[in-house]
N, C-alpha and C positions, 0 to 999 in steps of 0.2 A: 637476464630475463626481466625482462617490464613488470611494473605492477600490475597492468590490466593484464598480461596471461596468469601471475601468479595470483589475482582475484577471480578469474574464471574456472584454475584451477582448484579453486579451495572453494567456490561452490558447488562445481561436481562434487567434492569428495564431501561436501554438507550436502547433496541429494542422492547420496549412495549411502550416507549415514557413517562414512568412514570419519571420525570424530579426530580419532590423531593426526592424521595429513589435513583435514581441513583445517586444523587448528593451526600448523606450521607452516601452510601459506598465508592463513591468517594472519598471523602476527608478522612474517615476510611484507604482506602488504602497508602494514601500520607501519613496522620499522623505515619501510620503503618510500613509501609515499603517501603519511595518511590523510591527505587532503585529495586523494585521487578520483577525479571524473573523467568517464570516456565516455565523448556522446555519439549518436547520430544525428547529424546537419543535414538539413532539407533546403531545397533550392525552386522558391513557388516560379521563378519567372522562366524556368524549365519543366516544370508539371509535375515536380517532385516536393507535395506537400505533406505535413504533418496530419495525419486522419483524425488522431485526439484534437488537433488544434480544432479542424473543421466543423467536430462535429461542438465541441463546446460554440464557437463563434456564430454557429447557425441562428435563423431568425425566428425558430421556433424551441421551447422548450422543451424537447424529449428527451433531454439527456443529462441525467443529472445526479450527483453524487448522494450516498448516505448522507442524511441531515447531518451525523455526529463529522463528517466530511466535510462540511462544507466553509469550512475555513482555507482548507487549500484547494479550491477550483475556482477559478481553473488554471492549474497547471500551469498549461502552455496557451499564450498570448503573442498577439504582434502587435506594435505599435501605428501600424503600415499595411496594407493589403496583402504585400509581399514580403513581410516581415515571419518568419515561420521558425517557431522556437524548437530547437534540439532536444530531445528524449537520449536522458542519461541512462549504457545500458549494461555497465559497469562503474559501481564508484564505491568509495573506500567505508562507507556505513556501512554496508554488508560485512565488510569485514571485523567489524566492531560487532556487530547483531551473531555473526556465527559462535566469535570468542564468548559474545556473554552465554550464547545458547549453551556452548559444551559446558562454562565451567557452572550452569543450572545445572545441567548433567550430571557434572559430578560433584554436586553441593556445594558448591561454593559459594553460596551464594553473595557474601560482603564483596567477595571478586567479581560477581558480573554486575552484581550496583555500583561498582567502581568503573566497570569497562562503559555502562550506559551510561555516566554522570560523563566520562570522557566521549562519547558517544554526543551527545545533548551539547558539548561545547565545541564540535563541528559542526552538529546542524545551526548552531546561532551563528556560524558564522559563514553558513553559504547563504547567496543572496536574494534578495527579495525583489519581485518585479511588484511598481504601481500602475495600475492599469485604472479606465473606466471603463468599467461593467456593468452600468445604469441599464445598459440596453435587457441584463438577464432578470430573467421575472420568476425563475423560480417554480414552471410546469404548467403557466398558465397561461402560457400560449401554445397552445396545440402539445403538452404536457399529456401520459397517460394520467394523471391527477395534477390537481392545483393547490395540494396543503402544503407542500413542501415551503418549511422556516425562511421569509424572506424578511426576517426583523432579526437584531441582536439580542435583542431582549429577552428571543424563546431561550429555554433550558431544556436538554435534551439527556434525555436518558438510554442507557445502552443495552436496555432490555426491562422488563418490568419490576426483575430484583437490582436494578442499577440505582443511585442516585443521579438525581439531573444537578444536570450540572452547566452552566454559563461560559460564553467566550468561545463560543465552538462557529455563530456564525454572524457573516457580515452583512455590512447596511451598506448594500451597493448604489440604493441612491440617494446618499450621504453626500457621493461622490470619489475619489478615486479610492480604490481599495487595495491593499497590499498582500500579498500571495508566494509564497514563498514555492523560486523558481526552480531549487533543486531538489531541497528535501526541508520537512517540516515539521513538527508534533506539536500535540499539544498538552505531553507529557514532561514533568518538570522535575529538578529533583527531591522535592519533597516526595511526590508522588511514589518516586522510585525504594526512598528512605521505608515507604509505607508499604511496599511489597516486600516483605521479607519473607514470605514462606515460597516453595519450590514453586507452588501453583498459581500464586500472586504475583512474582515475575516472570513466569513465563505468561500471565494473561499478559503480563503492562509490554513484555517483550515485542510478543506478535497485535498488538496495537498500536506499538511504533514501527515497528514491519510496514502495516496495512496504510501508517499515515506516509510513512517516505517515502515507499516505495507506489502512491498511489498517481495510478496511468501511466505504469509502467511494463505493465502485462506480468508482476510476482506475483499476485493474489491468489489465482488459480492454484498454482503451484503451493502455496503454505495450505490452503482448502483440500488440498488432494484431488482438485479436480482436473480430468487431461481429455480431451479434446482428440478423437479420433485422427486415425492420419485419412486422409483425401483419399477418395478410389481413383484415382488420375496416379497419385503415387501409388498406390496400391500394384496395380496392372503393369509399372512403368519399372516396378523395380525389385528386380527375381529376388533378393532378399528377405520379402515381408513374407511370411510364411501364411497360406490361407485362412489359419485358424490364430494366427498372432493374437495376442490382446491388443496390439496397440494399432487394430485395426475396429476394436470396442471402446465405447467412453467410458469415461473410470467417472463416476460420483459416491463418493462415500455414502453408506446409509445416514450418517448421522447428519447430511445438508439436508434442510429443508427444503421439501418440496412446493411447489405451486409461487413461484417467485416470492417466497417467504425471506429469505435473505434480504428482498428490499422492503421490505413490509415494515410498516409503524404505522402509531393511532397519533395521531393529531388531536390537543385540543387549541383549536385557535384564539376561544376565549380569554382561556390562562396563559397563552404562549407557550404552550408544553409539549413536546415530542417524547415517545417513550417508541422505543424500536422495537421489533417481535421480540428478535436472537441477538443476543451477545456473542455471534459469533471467534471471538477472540477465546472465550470463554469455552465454549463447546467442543474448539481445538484442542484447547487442555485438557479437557475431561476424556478427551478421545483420543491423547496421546500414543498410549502403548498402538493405536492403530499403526499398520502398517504404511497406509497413505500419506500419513503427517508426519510433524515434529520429528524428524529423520536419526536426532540422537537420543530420544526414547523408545 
């Protein structure tokens, strides 16, 4: 069996919560292959492009990452008009992020600051695309707002009891900037040394979740949030039962309402971002929930 089944395998059984089998593909895919990426390739000179590329490349600013984000957007870049970069949709960090999750789980914690320090020396070593990205402004071209951090010099805070903190974002008309094209954080192992309690790595855990896995459509899923099935599938397929849940959208009570998850105050004076929600934070505290953290 491949690594990519035995990684797809051992997420289902980390989103059904089943802790042991997701753990023994788990470690199947590190023993196996733990430098493993499987992408989807896009072919623009056939009509088959990347959407996230598109919509980052666009000539106006609507679309734009959490400030504490914005060291890796974007993502996906071409060199070339018809250059259309691969969205990884299986790769072997996941498998490293389930192991450290179980053994939070089950306190271990010096083992999962071990499995993330092993974790942290894959991501340095997939690679980095440099691109110019002079042309992004940061929301102030046709942007729902215009304060979004277009200096390196702001310090961004990840909620109003966070400290700010430096290095998060870049000076794209510096000139070329580097963005790291498969997976990235900006969590180190000091950082990791300094979560030692149950609640402290699993915040720094699902913060390096949200930065690798970002545009890559996981987020929802660690959020608990799902996304109705289509009334086209509905109608089209005798299985969905009329009153199914999964013909309702699931938002946990504890997301913020009123587009509050993208919300920050800006002060542009000082260069300072401080965000509403720490949502990495808010996970944690709402673990025992049924929606999230699948092995609490």
């Amino acid at each position: 069996m491949s690594a990519g089944y035995r990684l797809a395998i051992a997420r289902c059984y980390y989103d059904l919560g089943d802790r042991n089998n997701a753990i023994t593909f788990a470690e199947q895919v590190i023993n196996q292959s733990p430098e493993y990426v499987r992408f989807i390739r896009y072919d623009a000179l056939n009509g088959l492009t990347n959407e996230m590329q598109t919509l980052s490349a666009e000539g106006v600013d609507d679309f734009q990452p959490l400030p504490r984000l914005d060291f890796l957007d974007p993502k996906y870049s071409g060199a070339t008009a018809i250059e259309e970069a691969p969205i990884a949709i299986l790769k072997a960090e996941e498998a490293y992020f389930i192991l450290a999750e179980a053994q939070i789980a089950d306190n271990q914690l010096v083992n999962a600051q071990t499995t993330l320090k092993t974790l942290l020396a894959l991501i340095a070593q997939r690679p980095v695309k440099t691109i110019d990205d002079s042309a992004e402004n940061r929301g102030r071209e046709g942007g729902n707002r215009q304060d979004y951090p277009n200096n390196p010099a702001y310090l961004i805070a990840a909620s109003p009891n966070d400290p700010l903190l430096g290095g998060l974002v870049l000076d794209r008309q510096a000139g070329p900037v580097s963005v790291p094209a498969i997976s990235g954080t900006s969590v180190d192992s000091a950082a990791i040394d300094l979560a030692n309690t149950e609640e402290t790595l699993l915040e720094l855990l699902y913060l390096m979740r949200q930065e690798v896995f970002i545009a890559e459509a996981r987020r929802m899923f660690d959020l608990g949030i799902k996304f109705p099935i289509s009334q086209i599938e509905v109608n089209n397929n005798a299985n969905i039962e009329p009153n199914s849940p999964f013909i309702q959208a699931q938002i946990p009570d504890f997301i913020p309402g009123n587009f509050g998850m993208d919300e920050f105050t800006a002060n542009e004076a000082n260069l300072e971002i401080v965000i509403n929600f720490n949502m990495n934070r808010i996970l944690v505290q709402n673990r025992a929930s049924e929606f999230v953290l699948p092995f609490h």
